[in-house]
C-alpha positions in Angstrom: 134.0 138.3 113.7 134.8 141.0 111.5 132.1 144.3 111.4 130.2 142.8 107.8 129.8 139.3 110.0 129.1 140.9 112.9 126.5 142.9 111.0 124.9 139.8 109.5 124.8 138.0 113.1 122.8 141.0 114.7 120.9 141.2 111.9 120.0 137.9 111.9 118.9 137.6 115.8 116.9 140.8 115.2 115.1 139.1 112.7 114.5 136.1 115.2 113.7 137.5 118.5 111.7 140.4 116.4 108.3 138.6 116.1 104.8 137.9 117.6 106.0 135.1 119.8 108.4 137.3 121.7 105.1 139.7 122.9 103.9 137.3 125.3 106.4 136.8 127.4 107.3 140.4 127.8 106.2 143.7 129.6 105.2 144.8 125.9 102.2 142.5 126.0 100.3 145.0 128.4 100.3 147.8 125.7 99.4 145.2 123.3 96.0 144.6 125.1 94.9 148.0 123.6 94.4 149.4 120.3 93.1 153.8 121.1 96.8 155.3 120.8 96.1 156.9 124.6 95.8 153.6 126.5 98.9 152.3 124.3 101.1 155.1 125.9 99.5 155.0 129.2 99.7 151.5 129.5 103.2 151.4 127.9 104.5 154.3 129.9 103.2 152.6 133.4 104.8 148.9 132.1 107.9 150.6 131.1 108.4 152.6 134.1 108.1 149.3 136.5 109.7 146.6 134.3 113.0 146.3 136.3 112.7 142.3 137.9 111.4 139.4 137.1 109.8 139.5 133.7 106.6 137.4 134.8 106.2 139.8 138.1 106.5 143.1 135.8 103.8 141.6 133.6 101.3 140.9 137.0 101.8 143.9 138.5 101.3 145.7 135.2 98.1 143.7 134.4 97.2 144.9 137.9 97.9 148.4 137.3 95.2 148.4 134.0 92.6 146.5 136.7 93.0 149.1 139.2 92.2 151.9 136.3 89.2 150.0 135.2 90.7 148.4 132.0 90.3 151.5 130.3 93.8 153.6 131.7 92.9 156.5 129.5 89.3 157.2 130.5 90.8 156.9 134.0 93.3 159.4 133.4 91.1 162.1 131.8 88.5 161.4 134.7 90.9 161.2 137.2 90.3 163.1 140.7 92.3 163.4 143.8 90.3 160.9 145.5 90.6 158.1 142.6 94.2 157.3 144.6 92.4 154.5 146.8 92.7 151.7 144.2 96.5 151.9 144.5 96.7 151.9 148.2 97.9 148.8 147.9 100.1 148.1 144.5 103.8 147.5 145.1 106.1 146.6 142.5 109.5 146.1 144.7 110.8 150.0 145.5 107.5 151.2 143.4 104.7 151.5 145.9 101.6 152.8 146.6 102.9 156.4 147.3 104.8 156.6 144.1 101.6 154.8 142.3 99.7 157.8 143.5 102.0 160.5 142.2 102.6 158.9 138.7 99.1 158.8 137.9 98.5 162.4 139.0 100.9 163.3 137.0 100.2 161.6 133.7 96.5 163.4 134.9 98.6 166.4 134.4 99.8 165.5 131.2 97.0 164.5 129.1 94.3 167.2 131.1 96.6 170.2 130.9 99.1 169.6 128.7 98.4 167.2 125.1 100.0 163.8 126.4 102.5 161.8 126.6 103.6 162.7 122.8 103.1 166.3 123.4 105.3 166.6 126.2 107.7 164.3 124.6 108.1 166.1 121.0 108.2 169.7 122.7 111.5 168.2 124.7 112.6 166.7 122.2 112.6 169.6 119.7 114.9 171.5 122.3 118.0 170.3 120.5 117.2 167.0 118.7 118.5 164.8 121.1 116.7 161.5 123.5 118.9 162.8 126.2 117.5 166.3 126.3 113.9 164.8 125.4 113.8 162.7 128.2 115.9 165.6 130.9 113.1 167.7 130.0 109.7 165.8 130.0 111.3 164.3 133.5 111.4 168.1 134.8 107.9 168.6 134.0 106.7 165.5 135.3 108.6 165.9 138.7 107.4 169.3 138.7 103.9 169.0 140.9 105.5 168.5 144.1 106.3 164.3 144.3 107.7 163.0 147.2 111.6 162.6 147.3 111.4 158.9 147.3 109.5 159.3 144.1 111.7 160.7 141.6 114.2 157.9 142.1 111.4 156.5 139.8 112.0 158.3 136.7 115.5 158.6 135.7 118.1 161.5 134.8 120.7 161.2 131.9 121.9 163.9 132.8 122.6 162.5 136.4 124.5 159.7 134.4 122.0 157.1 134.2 121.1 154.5 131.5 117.8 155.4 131.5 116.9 152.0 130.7 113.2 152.3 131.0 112.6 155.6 129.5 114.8 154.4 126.3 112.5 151.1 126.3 109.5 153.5 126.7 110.1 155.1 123.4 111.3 152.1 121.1 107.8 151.1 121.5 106.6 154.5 120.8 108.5 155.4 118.2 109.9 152.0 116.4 107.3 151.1 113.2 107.8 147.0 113.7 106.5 145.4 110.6 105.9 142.0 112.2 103.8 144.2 115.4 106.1 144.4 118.3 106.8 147.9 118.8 104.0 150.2 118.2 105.7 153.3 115.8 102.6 155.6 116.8 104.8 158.6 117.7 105.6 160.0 114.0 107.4 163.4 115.9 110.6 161.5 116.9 113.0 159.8 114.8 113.4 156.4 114.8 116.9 157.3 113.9 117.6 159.7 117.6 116.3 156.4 119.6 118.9 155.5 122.5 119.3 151.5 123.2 117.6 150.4 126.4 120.6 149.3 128.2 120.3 146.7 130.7 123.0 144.4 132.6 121.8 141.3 130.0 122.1 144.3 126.9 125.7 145.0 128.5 127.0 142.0 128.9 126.4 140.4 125.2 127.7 143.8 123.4 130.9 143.7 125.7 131.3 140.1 124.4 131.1 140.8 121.1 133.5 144.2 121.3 130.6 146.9 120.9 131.1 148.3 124.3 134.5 149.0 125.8 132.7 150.9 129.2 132.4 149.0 131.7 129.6 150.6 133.7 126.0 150.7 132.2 125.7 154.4 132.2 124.6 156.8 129.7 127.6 157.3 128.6 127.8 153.7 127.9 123.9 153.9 126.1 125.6 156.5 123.5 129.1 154.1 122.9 126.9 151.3 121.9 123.9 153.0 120.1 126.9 155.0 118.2 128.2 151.4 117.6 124.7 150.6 116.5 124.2 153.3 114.0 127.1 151.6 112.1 125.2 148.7 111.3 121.9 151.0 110.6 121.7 154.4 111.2 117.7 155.0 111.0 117.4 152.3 113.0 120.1 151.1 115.6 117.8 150.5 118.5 116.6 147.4 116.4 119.3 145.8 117.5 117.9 145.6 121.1 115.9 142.4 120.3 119.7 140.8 119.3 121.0 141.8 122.3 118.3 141.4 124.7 117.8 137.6 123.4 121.0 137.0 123.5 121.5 137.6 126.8 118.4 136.5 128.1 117.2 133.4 126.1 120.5 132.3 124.5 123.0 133.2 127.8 125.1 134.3 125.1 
């Protein structure tokens, strides 16, 4: 394919996989239980974080994680207290256990008692130099920052360190992407839509190799800014779009 029919082929599986049917079956469907922006994050930000595995495992588990905080993840958070750890004792989401469980809700306690949110923390980094990489180096310092266990910060990844980020790039396409048809939730208006790194996964990697977008062969950041460069080709204000090609590609299409 040459780039105008490559263009029109991406465009056209964005279009398909880019709909209410494709909620259901994936981790975004926990967000979508909510509609006060604050659970959206919270419940997005927990989802996101675990959803490496099995699709309909992430989805239990993250269903779980709501139950254990009452159904109501924001009044949980604001209320929170050192003792309210007990519900977790026993969540496990495979290397994500109770002991990291505890540590990431005190810190998103943290966040929204002390410090504005999820958004807050996220635009201040952000406006450091305009960039997702420095937006997500620097809200991971200051959510590391109350003392977490080693094993812990395994949990939230480092661009800088050389990874995808995968999770933390998913995180914030449903923050930040307006979806007219309702997937992703666009309720973060302080990032561009336009600085948005692709969430890059091995099913992500594989289809864009295939069809010559990615050269790199590891799925490292430096990979996430060859394809979302490649991307912004096809639609600089919005190349993360392209996501929902390559993800269904890959995972319902075994492109």
């Amino acid at each position: 394919m040459d780039r105008s029919e490559l263009k029109e082929f991406l465009d056209e599986k964005y279009l398909h996989y880019n709909c209410l049917k494709f909620i259901e079956s994936d981790p975004i469907t926990i967000p979508h239980l909510f509609s006060r922006k604050e659970d959206i994050e919270i419940a997005a930000f927990l989802s996101a974080i675990i959803a490496w595995g099995q699709r309909p495992t992430i989805i239990r588990n993250a269903t779980r994680l709501m139950e254990l905080m009452g159904g109501e993840p924001y009044n949980f958070i604001m209320g929170f207290k050192e003792n309210d750890h007990n519900p977790f004792n026993s969540f496990v989401h495979r290397t994500f256990n109770s002991l990291d469980c505890h540590y990431f809700v005190s810190a998103l306690a943290q966040i929204y008692q002390k410090f504005g949110g999820l958004e807050q923390v996220f635009s201040d980094a952000y406006s450091y130099d305009h960039t997702t990489k420095s937006a997500i180096t620097i809200f991971r310092e200051q959510f590391l920052s109350f003392h977490p266990l080693a094993r812990t910060e395994k949990h939230l990844a480092n661009p800088t360190n050389g990874s995808s980020a995968k999770r933390i790039n998913l995180f914030l396409r449903w923050m930040v992407r307006s979806s007219a048809c309702g997937v992703d939730f666009g309720i973060w208006k302080s990032i561009p839509t336009s600085a948005l790194m692709i969430p890059l996964d091995v099913h992500s990697g594989n289809v864009a190799r295939k069809l010559g977008l990615l050269l790199r062969k590891q799925n490292d950041w430096q990979a996430v800014e060859e394809l979302t460069g490649r991307l912004r080709e096809f639609d600089a204000n919005d190349p993360v779009k392209y996501d929902f090609a390559l993800f269904g590609l890959g995972i319902f299409e075994k492109f």
